[in-house]
N, C-alpha and C positions, 0 to 999 in steps of 0.2 A: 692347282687342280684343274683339269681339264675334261672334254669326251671328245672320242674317237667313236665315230657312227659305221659301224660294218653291219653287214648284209644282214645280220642275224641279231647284234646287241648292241647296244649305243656303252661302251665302256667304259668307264673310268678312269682315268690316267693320271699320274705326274710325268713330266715331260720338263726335259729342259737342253739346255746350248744347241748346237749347230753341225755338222759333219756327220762320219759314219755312224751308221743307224746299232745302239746295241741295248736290247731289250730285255729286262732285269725281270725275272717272275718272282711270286711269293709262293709260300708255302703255308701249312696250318699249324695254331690259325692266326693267320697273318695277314699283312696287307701291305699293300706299295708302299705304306710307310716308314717300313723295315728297311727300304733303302738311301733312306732319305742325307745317309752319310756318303755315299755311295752316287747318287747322283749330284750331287753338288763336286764329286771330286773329276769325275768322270765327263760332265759336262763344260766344267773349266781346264778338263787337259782337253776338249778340241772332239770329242762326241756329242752327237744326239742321243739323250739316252730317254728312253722313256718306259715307267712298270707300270704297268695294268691291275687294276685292281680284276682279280681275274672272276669266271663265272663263278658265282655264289658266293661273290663275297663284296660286299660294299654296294656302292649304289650299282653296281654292274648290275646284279640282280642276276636273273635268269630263268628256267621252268622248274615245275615244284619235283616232277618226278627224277628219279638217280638216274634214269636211263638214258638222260642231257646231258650226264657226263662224266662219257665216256673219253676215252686217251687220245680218241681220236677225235671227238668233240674242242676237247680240250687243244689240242696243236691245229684245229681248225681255226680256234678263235684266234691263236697268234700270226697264222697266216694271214688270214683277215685282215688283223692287227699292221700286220708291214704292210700290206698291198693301201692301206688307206693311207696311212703316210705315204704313199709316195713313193716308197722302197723296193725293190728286187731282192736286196738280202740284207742280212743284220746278224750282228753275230749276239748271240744270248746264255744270260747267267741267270740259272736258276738256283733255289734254296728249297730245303727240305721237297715237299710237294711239289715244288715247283722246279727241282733240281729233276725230279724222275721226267716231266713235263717236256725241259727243255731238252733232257738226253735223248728222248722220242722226238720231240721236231729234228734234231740234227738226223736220224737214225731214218725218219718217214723225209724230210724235206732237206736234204744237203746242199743242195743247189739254190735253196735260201737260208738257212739257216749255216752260214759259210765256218763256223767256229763256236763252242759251246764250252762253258764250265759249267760244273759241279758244284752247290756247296752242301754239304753236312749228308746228301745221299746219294751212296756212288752207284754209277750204272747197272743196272741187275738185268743179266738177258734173261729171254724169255726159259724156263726152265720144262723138263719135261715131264716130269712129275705129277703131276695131275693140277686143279685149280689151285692158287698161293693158300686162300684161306682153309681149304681140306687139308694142306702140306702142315698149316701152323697146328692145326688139332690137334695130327698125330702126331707131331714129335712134340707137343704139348705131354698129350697121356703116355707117348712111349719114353720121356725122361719126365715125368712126375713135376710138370712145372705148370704154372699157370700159362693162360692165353694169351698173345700178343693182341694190344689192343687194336691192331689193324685188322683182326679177325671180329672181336668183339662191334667195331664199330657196325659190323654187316644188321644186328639186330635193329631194327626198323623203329625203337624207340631208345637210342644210346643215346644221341642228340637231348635227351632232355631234360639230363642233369645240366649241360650247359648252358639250353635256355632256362633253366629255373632262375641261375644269379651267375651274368656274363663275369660280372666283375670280380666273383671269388673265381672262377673257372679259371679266365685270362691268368688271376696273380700266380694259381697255382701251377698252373700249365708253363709260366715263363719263370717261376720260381723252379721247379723242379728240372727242367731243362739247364737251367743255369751252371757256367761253370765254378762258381765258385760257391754251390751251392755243397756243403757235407758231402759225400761219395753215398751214404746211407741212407739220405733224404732225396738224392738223384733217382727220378724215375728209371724203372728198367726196362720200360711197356708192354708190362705183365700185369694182366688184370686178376685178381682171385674172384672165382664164382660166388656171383650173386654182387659183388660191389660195382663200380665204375670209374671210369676214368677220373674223376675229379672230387669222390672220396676217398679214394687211397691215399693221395698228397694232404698233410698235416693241416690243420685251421692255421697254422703258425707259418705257414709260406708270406713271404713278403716281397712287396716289390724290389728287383734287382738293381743294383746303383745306377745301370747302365738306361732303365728307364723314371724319367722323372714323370711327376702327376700329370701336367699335362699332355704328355705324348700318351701314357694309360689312358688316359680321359677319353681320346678319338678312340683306340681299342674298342672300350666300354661302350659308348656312343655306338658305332658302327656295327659291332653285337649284338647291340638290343636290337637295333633296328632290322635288320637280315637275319637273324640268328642263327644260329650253325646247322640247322639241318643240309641247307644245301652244299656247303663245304663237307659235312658229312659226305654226301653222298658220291663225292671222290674217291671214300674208300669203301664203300658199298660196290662199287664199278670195276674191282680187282679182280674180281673171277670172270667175268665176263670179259674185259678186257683180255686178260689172259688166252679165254676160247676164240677170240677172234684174232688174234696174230700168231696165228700158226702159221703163215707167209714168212710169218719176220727170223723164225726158229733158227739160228746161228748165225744171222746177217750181224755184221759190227758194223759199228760210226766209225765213218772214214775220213770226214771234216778236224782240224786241230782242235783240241781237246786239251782241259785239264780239271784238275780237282780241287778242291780245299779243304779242308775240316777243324772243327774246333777241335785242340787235344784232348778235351774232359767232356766232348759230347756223349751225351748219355745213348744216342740211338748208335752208336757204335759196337755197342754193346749185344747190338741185331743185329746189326745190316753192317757192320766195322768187314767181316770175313771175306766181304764183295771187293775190299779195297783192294786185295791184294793179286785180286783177277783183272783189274782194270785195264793192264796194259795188254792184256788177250785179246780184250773188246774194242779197243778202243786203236786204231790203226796210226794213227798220228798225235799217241798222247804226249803230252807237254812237258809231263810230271806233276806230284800232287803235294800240294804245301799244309803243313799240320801248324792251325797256331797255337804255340805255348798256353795254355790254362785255361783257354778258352770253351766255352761250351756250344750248346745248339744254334744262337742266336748269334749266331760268331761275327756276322755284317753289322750287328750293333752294339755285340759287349770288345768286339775291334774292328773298331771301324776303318783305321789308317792301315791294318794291315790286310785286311781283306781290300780295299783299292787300291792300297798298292801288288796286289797279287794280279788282280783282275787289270789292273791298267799294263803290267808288266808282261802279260798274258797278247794281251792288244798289240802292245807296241811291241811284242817279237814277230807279232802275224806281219803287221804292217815294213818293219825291216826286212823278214824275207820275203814279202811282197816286192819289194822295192830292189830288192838284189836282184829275183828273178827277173824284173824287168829291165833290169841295166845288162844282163847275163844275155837278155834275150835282144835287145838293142846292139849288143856287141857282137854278135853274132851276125 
């Protein structure tokens, strides 16, 4: 565990080995710990790999109000992030939150962010439809379904069922995501009015095999201590973000690109329909690899096969690197 001090936040980091720079984000609610299989695999094939414990979550800290983070805040701070190392570019993998994160740095910053994957939420362009969270209403009321909880989060007190008791929240949240979790017990992230996010999942959720007490225990720990309002406030930031990239309205990522997904992710079940536009968006996609039975937390319930996708990913950028320059020496 380390900090990186940029202009604006003193950070949080794991950080390890040597060589090209590639920068691993988390998502909610999560933390750089989530990579911890992943940096060890990554750092001993011959990278520097370093995740950030990102704003509003862990000792990073950050400002109380939502309006600190913004999308654009947010791939500020990973700019930051390289330029303090040392770096010009890096290529980066984000997960859930931090999958949409790093698909806007490649999209806003190419010429640093030289290569990007995906895991568990695939690229979604800017749509024209009015704000995201007005869009989930009405096709809430117009097919007679509850609210996506990424609309509910906007209410200014959803945050605090999760501060009441981090540690049912966490079991529930990584129980329910899980993929070997019942298909009927699998969240859908559909709230029904007047509940919340972390009484809908059963008192009976338990921890998943793939986390043991002590890796839960920092969760817990880190939870209480920052508690989720400011990660909240990421998804508070969706409409506004939205009003402010009308610049970006049918721009694709042009940097190499690819995707992952667990097979039994439950937010697929949302956001699954964006897969299949991927390669509209995305100008140099790679292709996108599904793991078998896996669910949300796909970098920790498979960890060998998410590094081997993501180093796989690496070392085809680095051989066509390497051709083009024998190509261009031959010449």
């Amino acid at each position: 565990m380390g900090w990186i001090q940029t202009d604006e936040l003193n950070i949080q980091v794991i950080e390890a080995g040597e060589g090209p720079l590639v920068v691993l984000v988390h998502g909610f609610p999560d933390l750089a710990i989530s990579w911890h299989h992943q940096i060890k695999a990554l750092s001993q094939a011959g990278y520097r790999v370093v995740a950030p414990y990102m704003r509003g979550y862990g000792e990073t800290g950050g400002p109380p109000g939502a309006s600190s983070y913004s999308i654009y805040t947010l791939v500020g701070d990973l700019v930051a992030l390289v330029e303090a190392l040392g770096y010009e570019q890096a290529a980066i993998v984000g997960h859930d939150w931090g999958s949409a994160v790093a698909w806007q740095a490649a999209l806003l910053r190419p010429d640093m962010f030289h290569a990007v994957m995906g895991i568990a939420v695939p690229f979604q362009p800017r749509r024209r439809q009015g704000p995201p969270t007005a869009v989930m209403k009405y096709l809430a009321e117009k097919n007679g379904e509850d609210l996506l909880y990424l609309a509910t989060f906007a209410h200014p007190e959803s945050h605090l069922p999760m501060d009441a008791d981090p540690e049912t929240a966490l079991r529930k949240m990584f129980w329910a995501f899980d993929g070997v979790t019942q298909p009927v017990y699998q969240a859908d992230g559909r709230i029904p009015q007047g509940r919340n996010f972390v009484d809908i999942i059963p008192d009976e959720a338990v921890l998943p095999v793939w986390l043991t007490p002590d890796h839960f225990a920092a969760y817990v720990e880190a939870f209480k201590k920052s508690g989720f309002e400011r990660a909240v406030h990421w998804y508070r930031m969706i409409d506004s973000n939205w009003a402010r990239t009308r610049w970006l309205q049918g721009r694709k990522i042009t940097v190499p690109s690819a995707f992952l997904v667990g097979e039994r992710d439950p937010v697929r079940r949302y956001a699954g329909h964006f897969e299949s536009e991927l390669s509209n968006w995305l100008t140099d996609f790679r292709g996108m690899t599904v793991v078998p039975k896996a669910g949300h937390w796909v970098q920790q319930e498979a960890p060998e096969a998410v590094s081997e996708a993501i180093l796989s990913f690496l070392w085809d950028l680095s051989l066509n690197a390497r051709n083009s320059e024998a190509r261009f020496s031959r010449a």
